[in-house]
C-alpha positions as CSV (number, residue, x, y, z in Angstrom):
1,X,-29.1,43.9,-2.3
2,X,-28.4,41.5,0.2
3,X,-29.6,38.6,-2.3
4,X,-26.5,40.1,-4.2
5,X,-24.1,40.1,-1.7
6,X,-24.8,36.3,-0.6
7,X,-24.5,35.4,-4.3
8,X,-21.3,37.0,-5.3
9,X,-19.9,35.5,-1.7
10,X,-21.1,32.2,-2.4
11,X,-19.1,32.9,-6.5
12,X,-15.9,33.7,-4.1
13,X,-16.1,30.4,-2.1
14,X,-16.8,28.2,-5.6
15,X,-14.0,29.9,-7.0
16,X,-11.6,29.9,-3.7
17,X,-12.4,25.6,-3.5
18,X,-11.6,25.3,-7.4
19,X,-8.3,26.5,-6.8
20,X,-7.4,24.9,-4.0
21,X,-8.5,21.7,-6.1
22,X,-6.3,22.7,-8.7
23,X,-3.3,23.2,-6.4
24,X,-4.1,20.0,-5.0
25,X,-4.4,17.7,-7.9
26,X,-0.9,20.0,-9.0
27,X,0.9,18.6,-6.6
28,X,-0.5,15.1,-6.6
29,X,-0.2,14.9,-10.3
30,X,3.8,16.4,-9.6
31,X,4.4,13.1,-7.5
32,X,2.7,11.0,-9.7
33,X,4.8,12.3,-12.5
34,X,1.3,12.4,-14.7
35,X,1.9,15.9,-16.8
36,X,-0.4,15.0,-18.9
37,X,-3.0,14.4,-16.6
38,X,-2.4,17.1,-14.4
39,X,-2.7,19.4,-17.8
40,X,-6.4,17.9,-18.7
41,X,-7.7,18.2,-15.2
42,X,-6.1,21.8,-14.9
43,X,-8.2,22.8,-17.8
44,X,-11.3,20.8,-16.8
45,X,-10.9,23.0,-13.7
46,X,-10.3,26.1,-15.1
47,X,-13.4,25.9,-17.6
48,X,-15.6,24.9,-14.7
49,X,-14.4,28.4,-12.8
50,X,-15.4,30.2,-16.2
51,X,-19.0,28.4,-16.0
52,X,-19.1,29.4,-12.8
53,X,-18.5,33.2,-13.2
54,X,-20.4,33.3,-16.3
55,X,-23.7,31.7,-14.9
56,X,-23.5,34.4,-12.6
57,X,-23.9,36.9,-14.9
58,X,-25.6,35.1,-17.4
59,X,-28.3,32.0,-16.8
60,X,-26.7,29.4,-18.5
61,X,-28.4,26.3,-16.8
62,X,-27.7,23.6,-19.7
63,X,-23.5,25.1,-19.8
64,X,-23.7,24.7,-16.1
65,X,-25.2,21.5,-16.4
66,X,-22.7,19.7,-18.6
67,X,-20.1,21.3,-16.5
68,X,-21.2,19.5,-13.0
69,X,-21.6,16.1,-15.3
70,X,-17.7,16.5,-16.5
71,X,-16.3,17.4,-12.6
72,X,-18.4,14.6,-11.7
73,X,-16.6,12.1,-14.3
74,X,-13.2,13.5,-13.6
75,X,-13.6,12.8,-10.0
76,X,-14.7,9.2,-10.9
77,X,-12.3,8.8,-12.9
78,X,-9.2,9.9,-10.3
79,X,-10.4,7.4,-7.9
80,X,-10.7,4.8,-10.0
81,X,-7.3,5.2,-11.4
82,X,-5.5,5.9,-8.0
83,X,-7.5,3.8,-6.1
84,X,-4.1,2.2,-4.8
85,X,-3.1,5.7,-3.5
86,X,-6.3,6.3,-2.1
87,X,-6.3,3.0,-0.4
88,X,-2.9,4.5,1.5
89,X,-3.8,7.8,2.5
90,X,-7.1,6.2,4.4
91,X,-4.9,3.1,5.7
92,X,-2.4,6.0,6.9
93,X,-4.7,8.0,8.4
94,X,-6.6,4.9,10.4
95,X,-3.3,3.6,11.8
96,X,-2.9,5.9,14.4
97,X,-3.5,3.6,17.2
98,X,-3.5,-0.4,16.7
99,X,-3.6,-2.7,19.2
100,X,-0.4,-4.2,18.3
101,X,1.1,-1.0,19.1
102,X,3.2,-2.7,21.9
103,X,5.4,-4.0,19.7
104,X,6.5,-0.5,18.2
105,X,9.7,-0.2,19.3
106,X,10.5,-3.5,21.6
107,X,12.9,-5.2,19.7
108,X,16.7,-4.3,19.3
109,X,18.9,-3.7,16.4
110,X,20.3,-6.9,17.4
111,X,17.5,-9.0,17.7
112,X,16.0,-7.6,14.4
113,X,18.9,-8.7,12.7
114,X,18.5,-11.9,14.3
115,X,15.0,-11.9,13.1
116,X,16.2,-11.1,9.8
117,X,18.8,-14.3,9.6
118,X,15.6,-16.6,11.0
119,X,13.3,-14.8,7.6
120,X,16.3,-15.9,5.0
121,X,16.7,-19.5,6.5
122,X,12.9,-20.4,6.9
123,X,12.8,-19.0,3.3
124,X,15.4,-20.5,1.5
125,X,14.3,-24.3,3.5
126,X,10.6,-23.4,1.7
127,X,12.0,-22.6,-1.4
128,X,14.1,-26.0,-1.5
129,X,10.9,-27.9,-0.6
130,X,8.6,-26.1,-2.8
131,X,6.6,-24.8,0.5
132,X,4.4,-22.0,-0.2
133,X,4.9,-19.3,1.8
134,X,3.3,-15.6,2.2
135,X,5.0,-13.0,4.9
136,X,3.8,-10.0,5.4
137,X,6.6,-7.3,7.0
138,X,5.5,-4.8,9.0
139,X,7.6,-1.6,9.4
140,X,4.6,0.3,11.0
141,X,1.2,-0.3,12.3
142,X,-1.0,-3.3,11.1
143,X,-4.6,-2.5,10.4
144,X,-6.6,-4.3,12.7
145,X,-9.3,-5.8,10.4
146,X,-6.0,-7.5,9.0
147,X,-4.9,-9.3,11.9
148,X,-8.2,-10.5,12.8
149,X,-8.4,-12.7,9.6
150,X,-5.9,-14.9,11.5
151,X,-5.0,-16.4,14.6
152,X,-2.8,-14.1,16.5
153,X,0.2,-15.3,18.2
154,X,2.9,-12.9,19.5
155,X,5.7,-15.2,19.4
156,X,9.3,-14.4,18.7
157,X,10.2,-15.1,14.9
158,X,11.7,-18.2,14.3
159,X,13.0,-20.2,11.1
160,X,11.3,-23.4,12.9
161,X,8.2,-21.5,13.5
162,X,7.9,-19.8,10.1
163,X,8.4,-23.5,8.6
164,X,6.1,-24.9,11.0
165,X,3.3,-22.2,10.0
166,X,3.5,-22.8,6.5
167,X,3.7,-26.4,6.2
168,X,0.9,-28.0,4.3
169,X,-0.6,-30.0,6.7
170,X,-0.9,-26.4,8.9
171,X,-4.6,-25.9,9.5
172,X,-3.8,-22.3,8.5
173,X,-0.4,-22.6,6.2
174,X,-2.7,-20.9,2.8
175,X,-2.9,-17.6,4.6
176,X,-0.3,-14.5,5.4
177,X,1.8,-14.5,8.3
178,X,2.2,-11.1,10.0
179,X,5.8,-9.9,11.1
180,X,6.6,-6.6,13.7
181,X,9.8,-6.6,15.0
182,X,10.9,-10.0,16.2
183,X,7.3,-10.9,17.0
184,X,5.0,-12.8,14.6
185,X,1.9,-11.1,15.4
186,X,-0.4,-13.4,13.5
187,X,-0.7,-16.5,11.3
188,X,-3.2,-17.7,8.3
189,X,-4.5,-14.2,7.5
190,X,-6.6,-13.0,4.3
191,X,-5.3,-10.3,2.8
192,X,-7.1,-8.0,-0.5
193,X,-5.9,-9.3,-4.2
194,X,-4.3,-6.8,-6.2
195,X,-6.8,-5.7,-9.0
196,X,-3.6,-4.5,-10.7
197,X,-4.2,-5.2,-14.7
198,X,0.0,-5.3,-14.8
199,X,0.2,-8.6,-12.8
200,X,1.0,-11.7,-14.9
201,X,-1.7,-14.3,-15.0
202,X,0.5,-16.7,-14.6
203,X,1.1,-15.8,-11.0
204,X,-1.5,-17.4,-8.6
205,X,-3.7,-16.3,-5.2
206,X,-0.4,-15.9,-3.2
207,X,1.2,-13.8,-5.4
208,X,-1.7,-11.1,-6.4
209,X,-2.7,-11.2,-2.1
210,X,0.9,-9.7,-1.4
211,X,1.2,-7.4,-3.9
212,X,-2.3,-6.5,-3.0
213,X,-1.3,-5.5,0.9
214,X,1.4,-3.3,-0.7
215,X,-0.5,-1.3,-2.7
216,X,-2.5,0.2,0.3
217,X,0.0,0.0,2.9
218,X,4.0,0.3,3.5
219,X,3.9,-3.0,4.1
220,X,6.5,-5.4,2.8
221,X,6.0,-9.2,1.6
222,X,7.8,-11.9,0.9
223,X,6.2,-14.9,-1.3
224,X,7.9,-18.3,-2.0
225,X,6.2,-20.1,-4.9
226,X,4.5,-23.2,-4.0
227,X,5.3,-24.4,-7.8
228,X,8.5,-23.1,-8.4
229,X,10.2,-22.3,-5.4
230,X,11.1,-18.6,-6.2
231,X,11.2,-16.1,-3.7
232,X,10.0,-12.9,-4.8
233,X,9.4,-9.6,-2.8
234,X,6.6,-6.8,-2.9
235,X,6.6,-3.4,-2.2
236,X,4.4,-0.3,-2.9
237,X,2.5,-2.5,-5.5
238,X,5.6,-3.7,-7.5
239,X,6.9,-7.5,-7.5
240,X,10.3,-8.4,-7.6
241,X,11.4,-12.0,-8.5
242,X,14.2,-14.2,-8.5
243,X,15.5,-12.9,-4.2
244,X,18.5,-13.5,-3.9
245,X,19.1,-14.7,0.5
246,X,21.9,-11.4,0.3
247,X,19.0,-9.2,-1.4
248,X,16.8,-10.6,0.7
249,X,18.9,-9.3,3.6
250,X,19.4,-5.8,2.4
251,X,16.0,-5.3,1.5
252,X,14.8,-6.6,5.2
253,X,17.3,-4.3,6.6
254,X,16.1,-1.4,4.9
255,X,12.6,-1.8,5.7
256,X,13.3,-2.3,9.2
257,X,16.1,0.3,9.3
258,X,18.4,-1.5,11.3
259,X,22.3,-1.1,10.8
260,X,23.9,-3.7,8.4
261,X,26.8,-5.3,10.2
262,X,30.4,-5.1,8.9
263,X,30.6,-8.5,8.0
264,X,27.6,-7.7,5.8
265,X,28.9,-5.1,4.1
266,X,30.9,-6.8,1.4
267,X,28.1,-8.9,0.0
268,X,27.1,-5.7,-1.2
């Protein structure tokens, strides 16, 4: 009797974790906007809760079998195809404290938008001179094992600096420079490629490092081509070429939600 009891209790708890899967990958599926997905892993789901109830009643250890061998493929096969995703929800969950968490809210509307004016000049010099150039912009925290790729810094964010950073006789000019606020927290850092299939190949090590960043953070980069002199912007894995300096700006002001000033407004 009491062999029964734990075994129809341990059914309930299989059953009760299936569908709180299912509402889980329903919703995640929602936002992803994957119907089609979210229909072929409901019904992987539901077929596993039918093995499940009849093994119970019935032994049906080779059904079972090939039922634990499909859940296992089907949760493969989720985190290789939103590995991106995954790669946010971990970085959001590890950002809770950073140790450039000083610089969270130090800087002014003001001085951002100063900060903002000192991005566009250093960019559009680099572009004119063919200067490759990768800037990562922070809105949030930065994940430490990012910053310590690089040389840290903590100096105010200047066109001369940015220029400075990135030119080619730079010991560290190849790798990211980090932005908070008005601070440039660090220079010549490494950041992870983008594995992305949807990248052209004609775009080099630059480009694929920030869209990389992007896809597992709400981080925001800015990339002038070394070979063409484009400026083009990621975000949330998506590349954007062809900046204009007033794109630039509203893009820049949105990520770092500052106000845009009146005589900003009409470029728009």
């Amino acid at each position: 009797m009491v062999g029964a009891v734990y075994n129809v209790g341990s059914l309930i708890v299989d059953i009760i974790v299936c569908v709180a899967l299912f509402v889980a990958l329903t919703i995640f599926f929602i936002r992803k906007k994957s119907p089609l997905l979210l229909v072929i892993y409901g019904a992987a789901t539901l077929i596993y809760v039918v093995v499940a109830v009849l093994d119970y009643y019935f032994v049906l250890p080779i059904t079972k079998a090939i039922s634990q061998i499909i859940a296992i493929f089907m949760v493969v096969a989720i985190v290789v195809v939103y590995q991106s995703d995954l790669k946010v929800m971990f970085f959001n969950l590890t950002k809770i404290r950073e140790k450039n968490a000083e610089f969270e809210t130090g800087a002014s509307d003001e001085e951002l938008r100063k900060t903002v004016d000192e991005i566009i000049t250093a960019c559009q010099s680099m572009s004119k001179s063919r200067t490759g150039a990768l800037i990562v912009i922070a809105p949030t925290a930065v994940a430490n094992h990012i910053l310590e790729t690089g040389i840290e810094l903590g100096a105010t964010v200047s066109s001369a600096l940015l220029e400075a950073i990135f030119n080619t006789r730079a010991p560290f000019h190849d790798g990211a420079t980090v932005i908070k606020g008005n601070k440039v927290l660090a220079a010549g850092c490494f950041l992870p490629l983008s594995q992305s299939q949807t990248v052209s190949k004609s775009l080099g090590t630059r480009h694929r490092a920030g869209i990389g960043i992007t896809e597992e953070s709400d981080m925001l980069t800015i990339i002038v081509s070394e070979e063409t002199g484009i400026i083009s912007v990621a975000r949330r894995g998506e590349l954007r070429r062809f900046i204009t300096p007033d794109r630039l700006r509203d893009i820049l002001h949105e990520t770092l939600k500052i106000s845009t000033p009146a005589k900003y407004r009409s470029l728009k």
